[in-house]
N, CA, C and O atoms as a GROMACS GRO file, in nm:
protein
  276
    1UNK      N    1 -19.045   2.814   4.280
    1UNK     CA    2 -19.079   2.930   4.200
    1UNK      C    3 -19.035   3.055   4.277
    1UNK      O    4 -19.057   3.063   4.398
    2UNK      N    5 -18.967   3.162   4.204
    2UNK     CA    6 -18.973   3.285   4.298
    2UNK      C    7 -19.012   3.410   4.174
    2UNK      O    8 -19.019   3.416   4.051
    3UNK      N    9 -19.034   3.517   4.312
    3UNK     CA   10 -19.124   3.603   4.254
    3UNK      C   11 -19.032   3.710   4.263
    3UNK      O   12 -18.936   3.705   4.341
    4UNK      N   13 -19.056   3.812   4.185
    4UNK     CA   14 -18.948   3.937   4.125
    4UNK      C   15 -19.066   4.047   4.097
    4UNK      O   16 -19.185   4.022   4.081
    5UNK      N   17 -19.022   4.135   4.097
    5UNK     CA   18 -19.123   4.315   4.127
    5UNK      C   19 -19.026   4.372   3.973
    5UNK      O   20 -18.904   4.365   3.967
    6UNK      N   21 -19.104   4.421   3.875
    6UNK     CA   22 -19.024   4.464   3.774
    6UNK      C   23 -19.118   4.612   3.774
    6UNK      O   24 -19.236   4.626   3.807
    7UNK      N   25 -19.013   4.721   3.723
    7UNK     CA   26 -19.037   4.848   3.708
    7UNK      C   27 -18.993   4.907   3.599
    7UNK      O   28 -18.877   4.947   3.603
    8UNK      N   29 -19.076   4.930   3.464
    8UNK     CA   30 -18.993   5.014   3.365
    8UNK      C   31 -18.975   5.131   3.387
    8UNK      O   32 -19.082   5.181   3.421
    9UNK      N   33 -18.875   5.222   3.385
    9UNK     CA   34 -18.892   5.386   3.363
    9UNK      C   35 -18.943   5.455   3.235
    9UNK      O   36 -18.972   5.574   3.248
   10UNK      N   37 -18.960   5.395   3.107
   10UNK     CA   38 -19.001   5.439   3.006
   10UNK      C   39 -19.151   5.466   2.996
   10UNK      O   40 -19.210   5.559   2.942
   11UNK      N   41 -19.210   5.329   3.083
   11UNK     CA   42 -19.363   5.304   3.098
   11UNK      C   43 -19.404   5.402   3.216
   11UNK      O   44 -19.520   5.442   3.205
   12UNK      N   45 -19.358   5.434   3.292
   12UNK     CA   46 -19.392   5.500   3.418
   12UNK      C   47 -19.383   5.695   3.380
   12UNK      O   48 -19.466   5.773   3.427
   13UNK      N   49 -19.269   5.738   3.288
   13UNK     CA   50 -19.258   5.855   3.265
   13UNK      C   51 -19.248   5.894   3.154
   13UNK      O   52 -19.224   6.012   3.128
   14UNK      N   53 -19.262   5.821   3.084
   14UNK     CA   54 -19.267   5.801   2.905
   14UNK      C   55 -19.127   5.926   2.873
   14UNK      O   56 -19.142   6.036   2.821
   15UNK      N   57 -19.030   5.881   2.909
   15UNK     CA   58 -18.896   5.867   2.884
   15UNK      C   59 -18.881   5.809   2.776
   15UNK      O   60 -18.819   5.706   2.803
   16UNK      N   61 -18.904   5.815   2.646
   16UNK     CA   62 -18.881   5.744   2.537
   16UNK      C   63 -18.744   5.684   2.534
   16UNK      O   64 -18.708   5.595   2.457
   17UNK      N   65 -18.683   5.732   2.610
   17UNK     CA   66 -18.523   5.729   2.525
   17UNK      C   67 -18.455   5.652   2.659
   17UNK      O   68 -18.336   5.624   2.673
   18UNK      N   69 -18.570   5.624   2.759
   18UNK     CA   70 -18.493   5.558   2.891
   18UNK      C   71 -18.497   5.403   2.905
   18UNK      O   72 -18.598   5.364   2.962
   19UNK      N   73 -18.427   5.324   2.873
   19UNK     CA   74 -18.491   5.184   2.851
   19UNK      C   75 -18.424   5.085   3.001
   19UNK      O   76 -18.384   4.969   3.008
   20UNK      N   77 -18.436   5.190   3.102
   20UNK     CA   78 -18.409   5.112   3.274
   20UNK      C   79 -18.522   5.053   3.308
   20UNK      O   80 -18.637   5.095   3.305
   21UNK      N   81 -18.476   4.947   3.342
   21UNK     CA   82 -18.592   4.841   3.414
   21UNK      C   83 -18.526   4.813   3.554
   21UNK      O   84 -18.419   4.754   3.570
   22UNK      N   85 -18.591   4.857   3.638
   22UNK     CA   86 -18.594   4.821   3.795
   22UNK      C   87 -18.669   4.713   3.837
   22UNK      O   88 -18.792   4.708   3.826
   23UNK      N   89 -18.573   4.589   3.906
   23UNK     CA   90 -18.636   4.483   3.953
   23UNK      C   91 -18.563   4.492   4.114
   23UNK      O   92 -18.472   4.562   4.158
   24UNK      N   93 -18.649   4.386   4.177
   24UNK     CA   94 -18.643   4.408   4.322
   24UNK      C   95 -18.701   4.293   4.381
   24UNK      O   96 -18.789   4.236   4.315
   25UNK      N   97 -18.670   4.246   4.493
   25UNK     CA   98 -18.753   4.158   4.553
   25UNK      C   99 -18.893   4.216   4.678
   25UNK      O  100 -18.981   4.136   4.710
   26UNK      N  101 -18.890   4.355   4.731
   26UNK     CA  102 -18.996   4.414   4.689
   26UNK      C  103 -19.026   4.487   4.661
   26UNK      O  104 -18.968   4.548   4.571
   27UNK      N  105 -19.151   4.538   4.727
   27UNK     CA  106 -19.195   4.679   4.642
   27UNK      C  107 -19.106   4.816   4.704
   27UNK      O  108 -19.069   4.905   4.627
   28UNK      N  109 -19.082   4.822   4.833
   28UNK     CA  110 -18.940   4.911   4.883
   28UNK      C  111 -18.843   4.905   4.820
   28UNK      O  112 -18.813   5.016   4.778
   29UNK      N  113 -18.752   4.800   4.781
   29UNK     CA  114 -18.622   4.780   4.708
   29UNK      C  115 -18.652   4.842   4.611
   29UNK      O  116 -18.566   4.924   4.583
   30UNK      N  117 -18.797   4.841   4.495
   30UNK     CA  118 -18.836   4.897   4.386
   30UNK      C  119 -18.873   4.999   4.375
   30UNK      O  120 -18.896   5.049   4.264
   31UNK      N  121 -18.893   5.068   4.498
   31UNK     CA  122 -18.947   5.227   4.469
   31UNK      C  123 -18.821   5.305   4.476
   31UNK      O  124 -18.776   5.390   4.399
   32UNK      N  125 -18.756   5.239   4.625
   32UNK     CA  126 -18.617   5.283   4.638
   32UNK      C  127 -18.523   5.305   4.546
   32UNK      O  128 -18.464   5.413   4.538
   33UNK      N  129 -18.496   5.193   4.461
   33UNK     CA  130 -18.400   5.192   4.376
   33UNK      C  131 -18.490   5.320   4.208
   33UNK      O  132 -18.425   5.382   4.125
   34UNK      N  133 -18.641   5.314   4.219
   34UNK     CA  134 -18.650   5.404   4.111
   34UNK      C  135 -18.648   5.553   4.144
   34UNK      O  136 -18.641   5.642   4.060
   35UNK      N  137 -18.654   5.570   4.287
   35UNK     CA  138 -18.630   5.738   4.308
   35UNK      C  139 -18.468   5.784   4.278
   35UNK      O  140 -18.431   5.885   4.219
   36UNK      N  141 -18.376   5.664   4.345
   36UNK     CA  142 -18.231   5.656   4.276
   36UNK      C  143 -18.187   5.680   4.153
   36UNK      O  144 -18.078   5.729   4.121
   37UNK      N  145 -18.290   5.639   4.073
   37UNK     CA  146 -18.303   5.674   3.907
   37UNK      C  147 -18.301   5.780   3.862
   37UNK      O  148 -18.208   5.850   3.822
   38UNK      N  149 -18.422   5.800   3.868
   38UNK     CA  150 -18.487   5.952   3.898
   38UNK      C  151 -18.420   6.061   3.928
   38UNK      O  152 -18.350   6.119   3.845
   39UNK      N  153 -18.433   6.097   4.041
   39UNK     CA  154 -18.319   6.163   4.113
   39UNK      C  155 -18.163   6.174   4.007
   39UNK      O  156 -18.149   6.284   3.954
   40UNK      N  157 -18.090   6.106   3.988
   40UNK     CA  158 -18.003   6.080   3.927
   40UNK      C  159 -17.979   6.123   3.783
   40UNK      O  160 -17.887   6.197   3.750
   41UNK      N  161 -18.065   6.073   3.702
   41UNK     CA  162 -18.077   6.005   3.532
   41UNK      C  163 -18.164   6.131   3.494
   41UNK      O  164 -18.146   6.174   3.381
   42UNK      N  165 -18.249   6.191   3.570
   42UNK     CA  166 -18.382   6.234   3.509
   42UNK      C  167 -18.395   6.438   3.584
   42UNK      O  168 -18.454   6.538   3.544
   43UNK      N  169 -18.318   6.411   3.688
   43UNK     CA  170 -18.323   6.542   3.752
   43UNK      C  171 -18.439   6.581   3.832
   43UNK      O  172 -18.455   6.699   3.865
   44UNK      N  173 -18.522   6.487   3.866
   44UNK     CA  174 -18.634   6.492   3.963
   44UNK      C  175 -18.582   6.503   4.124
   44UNK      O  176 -18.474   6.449   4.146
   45UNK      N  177 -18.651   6.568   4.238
   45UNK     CA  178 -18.624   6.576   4.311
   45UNK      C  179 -18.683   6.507   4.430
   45UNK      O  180 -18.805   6.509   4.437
   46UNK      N  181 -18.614   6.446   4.525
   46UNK     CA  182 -18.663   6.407   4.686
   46UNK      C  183 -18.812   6.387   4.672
   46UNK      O  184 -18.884   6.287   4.669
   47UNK      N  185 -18.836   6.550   4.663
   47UNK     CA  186 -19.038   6.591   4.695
   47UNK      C  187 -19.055   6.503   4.540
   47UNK      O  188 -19.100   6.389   4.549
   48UNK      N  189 -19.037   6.528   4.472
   48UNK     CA  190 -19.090   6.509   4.397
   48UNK      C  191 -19.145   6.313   4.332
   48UNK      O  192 -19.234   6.276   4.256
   49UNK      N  193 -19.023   6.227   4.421
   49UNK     CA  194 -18.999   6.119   4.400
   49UNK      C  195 -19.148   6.077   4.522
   49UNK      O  196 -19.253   6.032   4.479
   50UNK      N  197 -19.132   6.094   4.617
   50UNK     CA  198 -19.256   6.139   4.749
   50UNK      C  199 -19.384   6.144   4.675
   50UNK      O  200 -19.476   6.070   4.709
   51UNK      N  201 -19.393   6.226   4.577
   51UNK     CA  202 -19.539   6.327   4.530
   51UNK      C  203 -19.553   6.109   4.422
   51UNK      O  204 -19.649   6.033   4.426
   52UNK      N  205 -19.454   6.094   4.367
   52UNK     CA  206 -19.530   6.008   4.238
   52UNK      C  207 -19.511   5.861   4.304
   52UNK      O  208 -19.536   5.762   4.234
   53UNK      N  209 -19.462   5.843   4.455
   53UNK     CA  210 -19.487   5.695   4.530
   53UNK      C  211 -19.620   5.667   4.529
   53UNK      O  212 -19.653   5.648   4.646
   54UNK      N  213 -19.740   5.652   4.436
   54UNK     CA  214 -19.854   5.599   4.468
   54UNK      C  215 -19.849   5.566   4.299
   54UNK      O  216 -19.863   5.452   4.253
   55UNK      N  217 -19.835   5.640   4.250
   55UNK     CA  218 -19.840   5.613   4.098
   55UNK      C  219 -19.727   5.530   4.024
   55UNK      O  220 -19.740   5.471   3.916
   56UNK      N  221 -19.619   5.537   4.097
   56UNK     CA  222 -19.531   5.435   4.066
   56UNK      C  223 -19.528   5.286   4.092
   56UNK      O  224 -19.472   5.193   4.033
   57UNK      N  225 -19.614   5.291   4.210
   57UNK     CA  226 -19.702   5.137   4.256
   57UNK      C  227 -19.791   5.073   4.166
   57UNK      O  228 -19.830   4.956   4.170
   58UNK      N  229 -19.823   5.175   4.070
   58UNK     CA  230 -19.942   5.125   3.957
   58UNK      C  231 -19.873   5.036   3.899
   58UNK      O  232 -19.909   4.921   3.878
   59UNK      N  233 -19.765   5.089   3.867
   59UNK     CA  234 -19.681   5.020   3.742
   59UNK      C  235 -19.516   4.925   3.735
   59UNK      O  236 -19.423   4.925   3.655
   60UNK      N  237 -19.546   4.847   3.872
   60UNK     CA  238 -19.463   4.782   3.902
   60UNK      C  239 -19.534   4.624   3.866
   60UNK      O  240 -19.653   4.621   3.897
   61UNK      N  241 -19.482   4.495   3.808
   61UNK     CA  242 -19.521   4.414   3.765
   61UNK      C  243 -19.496   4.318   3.834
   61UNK      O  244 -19.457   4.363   3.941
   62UNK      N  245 -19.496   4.180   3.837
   62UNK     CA  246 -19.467   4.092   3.959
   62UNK      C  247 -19.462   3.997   3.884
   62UNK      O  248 -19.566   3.957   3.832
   63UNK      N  249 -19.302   3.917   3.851
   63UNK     CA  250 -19.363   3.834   3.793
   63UNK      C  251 -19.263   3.700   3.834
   63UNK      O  252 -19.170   3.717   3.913
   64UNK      N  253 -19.288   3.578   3.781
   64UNK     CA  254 -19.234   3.471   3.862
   64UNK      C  255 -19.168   3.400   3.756
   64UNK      O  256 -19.181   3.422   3.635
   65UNK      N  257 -19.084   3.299   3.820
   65UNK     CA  258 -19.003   3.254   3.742
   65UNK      C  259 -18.974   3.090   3.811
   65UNK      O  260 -19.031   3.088   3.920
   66UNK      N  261 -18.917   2.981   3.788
   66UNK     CA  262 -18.878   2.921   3.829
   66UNK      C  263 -18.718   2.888   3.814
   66UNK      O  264 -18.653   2.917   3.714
   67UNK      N  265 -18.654   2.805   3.964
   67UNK     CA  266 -18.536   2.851   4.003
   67UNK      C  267 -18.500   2.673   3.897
   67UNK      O  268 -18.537   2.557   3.905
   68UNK      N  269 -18.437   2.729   3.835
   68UNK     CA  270 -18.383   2.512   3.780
   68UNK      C  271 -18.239   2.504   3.810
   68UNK      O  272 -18.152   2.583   3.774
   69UNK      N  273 -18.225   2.387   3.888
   69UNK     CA  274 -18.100   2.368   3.943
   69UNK      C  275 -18.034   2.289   3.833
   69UNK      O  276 -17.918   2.251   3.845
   0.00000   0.00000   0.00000
């Protein structure tokens, strides 16, 4: 079985119109890769990606899967 960290941006900033899902193997790869977003897609800044790292932890999902060879 392995486990995967999923992140919507729509659910996190109600971006209606943003339908990015950030997955990661963990929760660094996943914050990392959503300030990249952010930053980028959305026009948020550095501080500002900093200020919402606790609230973006809320809403990261974990979910598992199995590997079939």
């Amino acid at each position: 079985m392995t486990k995967q960290l999923l992140l919507s941006c729509r659910e996190v900033a109600c971006y209606d119109y943003c339908d990015y899902i950030i997955t990661g193997e963990t929760e660094e790869d996943v914050l990392r890769s959503a300030a990249e977003h952010d930053i980028k897609e959305h026009g948020k800044t550095k501080n500002d990606m900093v200020n919402m790292r606790e609230k973006l932890k809320g809403f990261i999902y974990t979910i598992y899967y199995w590997d079939i060879i």
